[in-house]
C-alpha positions as CSV (number, residue, x, y, z in Angstrom):
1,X,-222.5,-25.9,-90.6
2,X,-220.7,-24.9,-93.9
3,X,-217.6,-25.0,-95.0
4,X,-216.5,-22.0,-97.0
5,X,-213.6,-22.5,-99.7
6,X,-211.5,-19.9,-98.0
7,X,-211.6,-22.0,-94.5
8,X,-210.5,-25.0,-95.9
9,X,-207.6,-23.1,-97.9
10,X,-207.0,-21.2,-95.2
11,X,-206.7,-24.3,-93.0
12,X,-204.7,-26.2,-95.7
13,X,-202.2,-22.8,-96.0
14,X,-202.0,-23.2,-92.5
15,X,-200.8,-26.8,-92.5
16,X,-198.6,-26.5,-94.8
17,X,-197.0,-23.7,-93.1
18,X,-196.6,-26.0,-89.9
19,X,-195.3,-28.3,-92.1
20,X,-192.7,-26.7,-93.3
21,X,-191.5,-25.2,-90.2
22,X,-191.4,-28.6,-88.2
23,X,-189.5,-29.7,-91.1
24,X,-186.7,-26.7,-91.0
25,X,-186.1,-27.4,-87.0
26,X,-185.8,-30.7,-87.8
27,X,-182.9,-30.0,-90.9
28,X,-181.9,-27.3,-88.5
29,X,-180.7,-30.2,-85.7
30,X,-179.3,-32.3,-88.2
31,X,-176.9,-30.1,-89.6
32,X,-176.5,-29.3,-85.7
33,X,-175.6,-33.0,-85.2
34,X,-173.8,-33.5,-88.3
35,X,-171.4,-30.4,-87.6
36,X,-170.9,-32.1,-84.1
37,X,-169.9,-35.4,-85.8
38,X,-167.5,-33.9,-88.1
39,X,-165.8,-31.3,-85.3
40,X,-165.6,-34.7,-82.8
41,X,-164.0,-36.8,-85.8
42,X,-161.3,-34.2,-86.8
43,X,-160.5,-33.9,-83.2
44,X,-160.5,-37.6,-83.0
45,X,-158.0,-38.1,-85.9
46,X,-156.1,-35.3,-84.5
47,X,-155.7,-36.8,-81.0
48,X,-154.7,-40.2,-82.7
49,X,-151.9,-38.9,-84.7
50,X,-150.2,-37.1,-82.0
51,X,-150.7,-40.1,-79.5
52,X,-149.4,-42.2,-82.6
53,X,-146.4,-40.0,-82.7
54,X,-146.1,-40.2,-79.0
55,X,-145.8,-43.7,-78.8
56,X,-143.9,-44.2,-82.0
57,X,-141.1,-42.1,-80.1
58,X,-141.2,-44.0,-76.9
59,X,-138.5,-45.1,-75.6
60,X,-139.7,-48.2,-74.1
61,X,-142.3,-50.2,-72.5
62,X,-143.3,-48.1,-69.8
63,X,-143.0,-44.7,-72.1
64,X,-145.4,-46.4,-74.7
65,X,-148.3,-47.7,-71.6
66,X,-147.4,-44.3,-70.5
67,X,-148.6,-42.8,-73.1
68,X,-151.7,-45.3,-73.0
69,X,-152.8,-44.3,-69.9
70,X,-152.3,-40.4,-70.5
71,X,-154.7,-40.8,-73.2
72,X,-157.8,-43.2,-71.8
73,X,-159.0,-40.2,-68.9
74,X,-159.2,-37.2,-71.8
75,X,-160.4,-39.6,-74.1
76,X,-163.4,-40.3,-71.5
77,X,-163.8,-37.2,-71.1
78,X,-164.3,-36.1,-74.8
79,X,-166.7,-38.8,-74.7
80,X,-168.9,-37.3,-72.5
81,X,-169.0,-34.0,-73.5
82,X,-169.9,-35.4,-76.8
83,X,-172.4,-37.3,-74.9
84,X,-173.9,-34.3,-73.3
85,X,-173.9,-31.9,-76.6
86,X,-176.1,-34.4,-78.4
87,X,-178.2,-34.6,-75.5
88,X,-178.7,-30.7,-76.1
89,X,-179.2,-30.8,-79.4
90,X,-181.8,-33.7,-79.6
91,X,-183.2,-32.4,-76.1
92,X,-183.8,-28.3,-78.2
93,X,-185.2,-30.0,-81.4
94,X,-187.6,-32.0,-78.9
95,X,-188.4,-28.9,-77.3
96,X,-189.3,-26.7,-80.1
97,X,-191.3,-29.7,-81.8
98,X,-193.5,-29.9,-78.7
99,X,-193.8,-26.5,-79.2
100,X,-195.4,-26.8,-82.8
101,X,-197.8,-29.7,-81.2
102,X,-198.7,-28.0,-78.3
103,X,-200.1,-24.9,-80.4
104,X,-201.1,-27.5,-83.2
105,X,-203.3,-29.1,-79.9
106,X,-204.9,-25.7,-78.8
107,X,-205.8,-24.9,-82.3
108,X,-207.6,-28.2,-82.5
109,X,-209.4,-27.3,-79.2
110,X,-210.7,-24.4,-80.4
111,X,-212.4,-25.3,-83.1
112,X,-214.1,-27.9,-81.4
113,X,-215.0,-25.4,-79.3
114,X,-216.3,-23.0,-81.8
115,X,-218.2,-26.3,-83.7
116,X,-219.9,-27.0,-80.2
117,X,-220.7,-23.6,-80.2
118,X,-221.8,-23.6,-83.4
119,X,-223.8,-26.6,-82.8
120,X,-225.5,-25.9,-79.8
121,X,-227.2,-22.7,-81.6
122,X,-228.1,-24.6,-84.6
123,X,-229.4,-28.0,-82.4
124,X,-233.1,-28.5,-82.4
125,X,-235.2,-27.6,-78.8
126,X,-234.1,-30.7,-76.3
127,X,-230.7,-31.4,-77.5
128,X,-229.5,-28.9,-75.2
129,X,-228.2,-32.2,-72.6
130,X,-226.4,-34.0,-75.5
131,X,-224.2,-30.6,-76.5
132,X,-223.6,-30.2,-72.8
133,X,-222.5,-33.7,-73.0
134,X,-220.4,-33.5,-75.7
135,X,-218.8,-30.0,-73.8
136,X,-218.0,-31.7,-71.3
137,X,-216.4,-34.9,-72.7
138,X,-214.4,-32.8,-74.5
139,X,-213.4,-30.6,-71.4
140,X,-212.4,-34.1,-69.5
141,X,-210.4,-35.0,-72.0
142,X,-208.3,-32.0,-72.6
143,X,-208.1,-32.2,-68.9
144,X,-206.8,-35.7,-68.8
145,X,-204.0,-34.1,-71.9
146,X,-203.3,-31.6,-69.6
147,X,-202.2,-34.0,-66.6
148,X,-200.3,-36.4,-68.7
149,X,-198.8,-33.7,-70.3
150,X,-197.2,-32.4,-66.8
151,X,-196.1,-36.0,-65.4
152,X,-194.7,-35.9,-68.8
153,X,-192.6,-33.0,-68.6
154,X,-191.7,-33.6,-65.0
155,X,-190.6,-37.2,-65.9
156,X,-188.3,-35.0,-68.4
157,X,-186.6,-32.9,-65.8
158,X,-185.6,-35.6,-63.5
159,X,-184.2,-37.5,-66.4
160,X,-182.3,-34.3,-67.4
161,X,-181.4,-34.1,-63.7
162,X,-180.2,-37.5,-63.0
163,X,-178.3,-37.3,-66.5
164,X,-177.0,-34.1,-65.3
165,X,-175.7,-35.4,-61.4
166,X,-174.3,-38.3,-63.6
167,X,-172.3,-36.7,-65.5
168,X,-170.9,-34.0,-62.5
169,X,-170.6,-37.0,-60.5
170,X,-168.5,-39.1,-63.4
171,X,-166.6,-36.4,-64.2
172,X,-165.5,-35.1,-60.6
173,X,-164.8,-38.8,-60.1
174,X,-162.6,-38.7,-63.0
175,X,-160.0,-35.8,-61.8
């Protein structure tokens, strides 16, 4: 089997293309996160002057733990939902990179395909059991991805679930 010069640039445009667009979902999360971060710190710096100013114009003891306690439950909550948007955002980038290697994956496949193809025609008389051989190693083990690849994802969703009941749970807990 020969390799023409316009497969392999073909193939190499190809890879850098994937590159490149991994690489822009992956800035594209980071800013993502890093627009969180600097929303939750103004808001942090905001809360903490006014509860300054709250407490500086208590008028004693009870006003200034008052104003404590008022701010530990929406401070808790904040938490969370800061908690649960980066979830989101690393949860999305994870998504749409599994995305890239799952078409990255059945790209592969076919080409082993096509080479066992390939090779089968091209194989001398007799060879015919070691191609189907080959076939059908390669069918077992893109079986075996296949399975790992579901217990995967549903391991995924009950993670996202429990993390989900968790939080309605803290949060109903909470009020």
């Amino acid at each position: 089997m020969t390799v023409k010069p316009e497969d392999f640039a073909a193939a190499q445009k190809a890879s850098v293309e994937t590159f490149f667009a991994i690489t822009n979902k992956a800035f594209e999360s980071m800013v993502k996160l890093t627009n969180l971060n600097i929303a939750t710190a103004k808001d942090a710096l905001e809360q903490a002057a006014d509860l300054s100013g709250q407490a500086l114009s208590a008028k004693d003891a009870q006003g200034f733990i008052a104003v404590a306690n008022g701010a530990a439950q929406p401070s808790a909550e904040k938490a969370l939902a800061y908690s649960k948007k980066v979830y989101e955002i690393a949860s999305t980038a994870q998504a749409e990179l599994n995305k890239f290697a799952e078409a990255q994956i059945a790209h592969n496949n076919q080409q082993v395909a096509q080479f066992l193809d390939t090779a089968a025609k091209n194989a001398p008389q007799g060879s015919e059991a070691v191609v189907s051989m080959m076939k059908s190693a390669v069918a077992s083990a893109n079986s075996a991805y296949d399975s790992l690849t579901k217990a995967a994802k549903q391991a995924v969703e009950i993670a996202e679930t429990n993390v989900n009941n968790a939080v309605k749970a803290s949060t109903t807990k909470s009020k």
